[in-house]
TORLO-388907 format. One line per field, with one value per atom (N, C-alpha, C): residue number from 1; atom name; x, z, y. Coordinates in steps of 0.1 Angstrom, whole numbers, plus 2048, in hexadecimal, padded with zeros to 3 digits. Example, Ala and Ser with C-alpha at 12.3 -4.5 7.8 and 13.67 -1.06 7.14 Angstrom:
// residues 2
nr	[1  1  1  2  2  2]
atom	[N  CA  C  N  CA  C]
c1	[884  87B  884  880  889  881]
c3	[84E  84E  84E  847  847  84F]
c2	[7C7  7D3  7DF  7EA  7F5  800]
***
This chain:
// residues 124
nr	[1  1  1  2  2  2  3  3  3  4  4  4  5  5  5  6  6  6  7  7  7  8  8  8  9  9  9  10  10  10  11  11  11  12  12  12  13  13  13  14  14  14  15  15  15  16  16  16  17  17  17  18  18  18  19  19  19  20  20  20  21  21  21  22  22  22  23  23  23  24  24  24  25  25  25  26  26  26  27  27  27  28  28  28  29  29  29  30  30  30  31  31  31  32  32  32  33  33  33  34  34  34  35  35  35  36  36  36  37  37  37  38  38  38  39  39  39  40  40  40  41  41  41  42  42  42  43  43  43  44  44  44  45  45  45  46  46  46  47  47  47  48  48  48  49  49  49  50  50  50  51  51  51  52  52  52  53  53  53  54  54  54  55  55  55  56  56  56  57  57  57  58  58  58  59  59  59  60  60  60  61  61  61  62  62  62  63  63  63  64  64  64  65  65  65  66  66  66  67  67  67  68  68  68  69  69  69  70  70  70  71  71  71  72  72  72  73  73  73  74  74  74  75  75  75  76  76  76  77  77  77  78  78  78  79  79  79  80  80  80  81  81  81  82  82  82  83  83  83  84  84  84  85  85  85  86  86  86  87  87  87  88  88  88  89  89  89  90  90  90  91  91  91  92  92  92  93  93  93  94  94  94  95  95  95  96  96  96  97  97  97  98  98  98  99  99  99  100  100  100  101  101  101  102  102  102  103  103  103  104  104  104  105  105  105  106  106  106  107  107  107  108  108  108  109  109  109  110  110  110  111  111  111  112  112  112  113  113  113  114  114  114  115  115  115  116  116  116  117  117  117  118  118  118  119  119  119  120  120  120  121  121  121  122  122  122  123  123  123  124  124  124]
atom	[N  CA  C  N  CA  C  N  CA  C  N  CA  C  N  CA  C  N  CA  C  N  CA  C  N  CA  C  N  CA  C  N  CA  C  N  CA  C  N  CA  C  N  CA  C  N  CA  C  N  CA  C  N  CA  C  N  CA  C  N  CA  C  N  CA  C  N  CA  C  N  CA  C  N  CA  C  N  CA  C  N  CA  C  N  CA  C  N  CA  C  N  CA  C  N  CA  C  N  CA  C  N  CA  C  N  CA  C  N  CA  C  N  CA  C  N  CA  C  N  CA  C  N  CA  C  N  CA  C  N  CA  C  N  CA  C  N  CA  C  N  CA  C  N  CA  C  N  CA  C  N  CA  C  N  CA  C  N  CA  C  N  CA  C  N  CA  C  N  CA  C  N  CA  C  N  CA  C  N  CA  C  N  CA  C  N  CA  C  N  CA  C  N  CA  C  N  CA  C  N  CA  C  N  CA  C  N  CA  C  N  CA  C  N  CA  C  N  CA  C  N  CA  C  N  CA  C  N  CA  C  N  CA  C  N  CA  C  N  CA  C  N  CA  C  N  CA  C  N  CA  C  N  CA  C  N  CA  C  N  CA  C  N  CA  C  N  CA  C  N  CA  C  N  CA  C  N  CA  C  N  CA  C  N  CA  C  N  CA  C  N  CA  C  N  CA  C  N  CA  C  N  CA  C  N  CA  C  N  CA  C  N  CA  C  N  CA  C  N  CA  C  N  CA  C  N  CA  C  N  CA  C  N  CA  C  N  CA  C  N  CA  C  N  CA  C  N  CA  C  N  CA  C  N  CA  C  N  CA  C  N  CA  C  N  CA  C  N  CA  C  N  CA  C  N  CA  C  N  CA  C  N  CA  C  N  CA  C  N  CA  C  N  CA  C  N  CA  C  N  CA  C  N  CA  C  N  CA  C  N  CA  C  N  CA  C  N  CA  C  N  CA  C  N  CA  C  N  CA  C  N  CA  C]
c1	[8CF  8CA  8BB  8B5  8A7  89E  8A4  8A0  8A2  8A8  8AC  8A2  8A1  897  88B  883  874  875  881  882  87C  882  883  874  870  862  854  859  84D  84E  856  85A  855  85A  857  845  83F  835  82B  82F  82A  827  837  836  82E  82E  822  816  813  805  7FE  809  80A  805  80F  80B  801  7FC  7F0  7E0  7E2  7DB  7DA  7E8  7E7  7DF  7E4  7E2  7CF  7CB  7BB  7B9  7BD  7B6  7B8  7C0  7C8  7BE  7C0  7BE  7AD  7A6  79A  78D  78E  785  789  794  793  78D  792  78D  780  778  769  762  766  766  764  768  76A  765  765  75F  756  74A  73C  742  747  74A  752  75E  76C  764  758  752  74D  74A  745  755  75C  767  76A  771  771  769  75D  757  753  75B  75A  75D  756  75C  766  765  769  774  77A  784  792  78D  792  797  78D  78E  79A  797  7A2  7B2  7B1  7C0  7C2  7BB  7BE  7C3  7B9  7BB  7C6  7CB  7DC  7E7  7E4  7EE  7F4  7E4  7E5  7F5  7F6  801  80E  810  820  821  819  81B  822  817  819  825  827  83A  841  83F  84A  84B  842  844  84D  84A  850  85D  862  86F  879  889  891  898  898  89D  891  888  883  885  885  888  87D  879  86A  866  870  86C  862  86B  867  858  858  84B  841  843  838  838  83D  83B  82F  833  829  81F  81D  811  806  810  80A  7FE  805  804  7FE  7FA  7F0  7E8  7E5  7D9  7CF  7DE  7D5  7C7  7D1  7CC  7BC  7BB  7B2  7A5  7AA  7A3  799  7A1  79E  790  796  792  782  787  778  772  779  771  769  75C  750  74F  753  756  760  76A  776  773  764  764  76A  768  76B  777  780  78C  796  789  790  79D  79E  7A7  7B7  7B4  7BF  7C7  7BE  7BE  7CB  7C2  7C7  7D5  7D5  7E4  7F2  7EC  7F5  7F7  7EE  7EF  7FA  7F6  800  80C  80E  81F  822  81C  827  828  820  824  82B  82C  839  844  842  84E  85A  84F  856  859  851  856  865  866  872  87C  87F  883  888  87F  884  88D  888  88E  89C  89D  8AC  8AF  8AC  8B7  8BF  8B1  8B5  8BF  8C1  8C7  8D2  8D7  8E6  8E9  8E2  8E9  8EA  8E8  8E8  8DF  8D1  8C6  8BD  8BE  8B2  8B5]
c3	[882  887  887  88A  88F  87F  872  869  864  861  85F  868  874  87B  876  874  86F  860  857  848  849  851  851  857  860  864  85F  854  84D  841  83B  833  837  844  845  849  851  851  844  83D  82D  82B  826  826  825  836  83E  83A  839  838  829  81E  814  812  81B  81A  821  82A  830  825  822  817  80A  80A  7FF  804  811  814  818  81C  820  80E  809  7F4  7F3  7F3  7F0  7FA  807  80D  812  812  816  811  803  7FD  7F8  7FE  7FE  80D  817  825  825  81A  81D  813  80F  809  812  820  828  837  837  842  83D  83F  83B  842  84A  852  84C  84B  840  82D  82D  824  827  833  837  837  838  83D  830  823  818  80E  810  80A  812  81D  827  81E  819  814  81D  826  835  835  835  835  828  820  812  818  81A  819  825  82D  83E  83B  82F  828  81F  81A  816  81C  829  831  839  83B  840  839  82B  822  81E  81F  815  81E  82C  832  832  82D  82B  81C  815  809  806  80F  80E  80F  822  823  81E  819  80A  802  7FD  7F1  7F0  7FB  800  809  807  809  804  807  7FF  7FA  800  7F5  7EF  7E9  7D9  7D1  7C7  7B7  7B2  7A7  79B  79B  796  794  7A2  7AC  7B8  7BC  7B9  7C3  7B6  7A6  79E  7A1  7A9  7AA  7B5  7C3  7CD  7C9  7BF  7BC  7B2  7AA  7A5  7AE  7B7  7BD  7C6  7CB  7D6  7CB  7C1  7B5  7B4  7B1  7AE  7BA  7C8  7D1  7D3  7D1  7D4  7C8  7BB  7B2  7B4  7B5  7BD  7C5  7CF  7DC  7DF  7D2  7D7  7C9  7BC  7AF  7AD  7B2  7AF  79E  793  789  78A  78F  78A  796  79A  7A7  7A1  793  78F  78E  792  78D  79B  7A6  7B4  7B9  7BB  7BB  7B5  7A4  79D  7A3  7A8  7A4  7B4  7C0  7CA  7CA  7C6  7C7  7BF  7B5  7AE  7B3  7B8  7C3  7CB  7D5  7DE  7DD  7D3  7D1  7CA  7C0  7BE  7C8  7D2  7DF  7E5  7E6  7F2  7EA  7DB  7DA  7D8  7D7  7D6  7E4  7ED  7FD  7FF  7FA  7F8  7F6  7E7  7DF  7E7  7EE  7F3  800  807  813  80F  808  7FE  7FA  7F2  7F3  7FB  805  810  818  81B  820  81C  80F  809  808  806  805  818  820  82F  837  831  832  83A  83C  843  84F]
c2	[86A  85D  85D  866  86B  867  86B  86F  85E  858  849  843  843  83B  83F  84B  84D  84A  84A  846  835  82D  820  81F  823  823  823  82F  836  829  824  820  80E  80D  7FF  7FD  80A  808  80B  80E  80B  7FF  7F5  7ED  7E4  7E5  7DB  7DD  7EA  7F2  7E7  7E9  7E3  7D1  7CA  7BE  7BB  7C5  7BE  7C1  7CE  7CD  7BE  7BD  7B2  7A8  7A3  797  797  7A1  7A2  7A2  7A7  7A7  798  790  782  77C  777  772  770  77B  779  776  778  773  75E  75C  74D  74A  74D  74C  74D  756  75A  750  743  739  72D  730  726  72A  738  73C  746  749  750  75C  760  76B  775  76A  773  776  776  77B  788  78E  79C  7A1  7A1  7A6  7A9  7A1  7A1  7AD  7AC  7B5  7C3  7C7  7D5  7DB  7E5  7F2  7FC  7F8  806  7FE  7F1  7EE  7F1  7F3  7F7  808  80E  81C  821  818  81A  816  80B  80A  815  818  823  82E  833  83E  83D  831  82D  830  82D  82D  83C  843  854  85B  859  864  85A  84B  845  847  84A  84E  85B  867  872  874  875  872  870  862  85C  866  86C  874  882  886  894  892  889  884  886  88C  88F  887  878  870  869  86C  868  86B  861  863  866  86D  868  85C  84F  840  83C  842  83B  844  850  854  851  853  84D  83C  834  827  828  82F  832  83A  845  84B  841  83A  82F  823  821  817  81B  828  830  82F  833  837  82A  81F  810  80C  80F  80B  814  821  827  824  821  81B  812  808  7FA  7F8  801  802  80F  81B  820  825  823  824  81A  81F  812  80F  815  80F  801  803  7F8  7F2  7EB  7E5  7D4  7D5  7C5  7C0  7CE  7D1  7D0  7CC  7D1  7CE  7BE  7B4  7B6  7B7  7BB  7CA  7D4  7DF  7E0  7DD  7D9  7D3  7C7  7C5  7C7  7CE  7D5  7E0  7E7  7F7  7F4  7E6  7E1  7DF  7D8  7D4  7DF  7E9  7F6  7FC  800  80C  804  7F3  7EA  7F0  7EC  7ED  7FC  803  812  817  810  815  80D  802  7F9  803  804  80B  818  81F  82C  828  81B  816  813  80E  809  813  81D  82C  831  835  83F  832  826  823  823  81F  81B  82A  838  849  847  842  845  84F  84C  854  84B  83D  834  835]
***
């Protein structure tokens, strides 16, 4: 039971980790359109890097988990890669946006994916 409850955990706090990322990439540079403020916030670099530094140990986890598949941890390695791209390769800064929410929805969705395994084998 112990093992199901930190599966569902690790997994749902990804998730979240995930959309909130989306939603600050999505959301803030319209807000900083309308509020001068939500324009500092938008362009934090220390905020990029702290999603990141959230993300690196629900990935990890995920990965070294015995119910993963390949599909599913190359969807999260994927989608950890995009994110760190994005976020700290000052080349693809033009790239940030894209890079970001594509990072996002492949790690949501491979944390999904593992959530929905482990659940239907009786592992969540």
């Amino acid at each position: 039971m112990a093992r199901r409850t930190s599966a569902a955990l690790i997994d749902g706090s990804a998730i979240t980790l995930s959309s909130l990322c989306l939603i600050h990439c999505l959301l803030l540079p319209v807000m900083a359109a309308t509020l001068p403020i939500a324009g500092v916030l938008a362009e934090a670099e220390w905020l990029h890097r702290a999603f990141i530094l959230f993300a690196l140990p629900f990935s990890a986890i995920a990965l070294t988990s015995r119910n993963i598949t390949w599909p599913i941890g190359l969807l999260i390695v994927f989608g950890f890669g995009s994110l760190v791209a994005g976020g700290v390769i000052e080349a693809l800064h033009d790239y940030e946006v894209q890079l970001t929410v594509i990072g996002g929805l492949a790690l949501a969705m491979g944390h999904i994916l593992r959530l929905t395994r482990a659940h239907s084998s009786g592992q969540a």
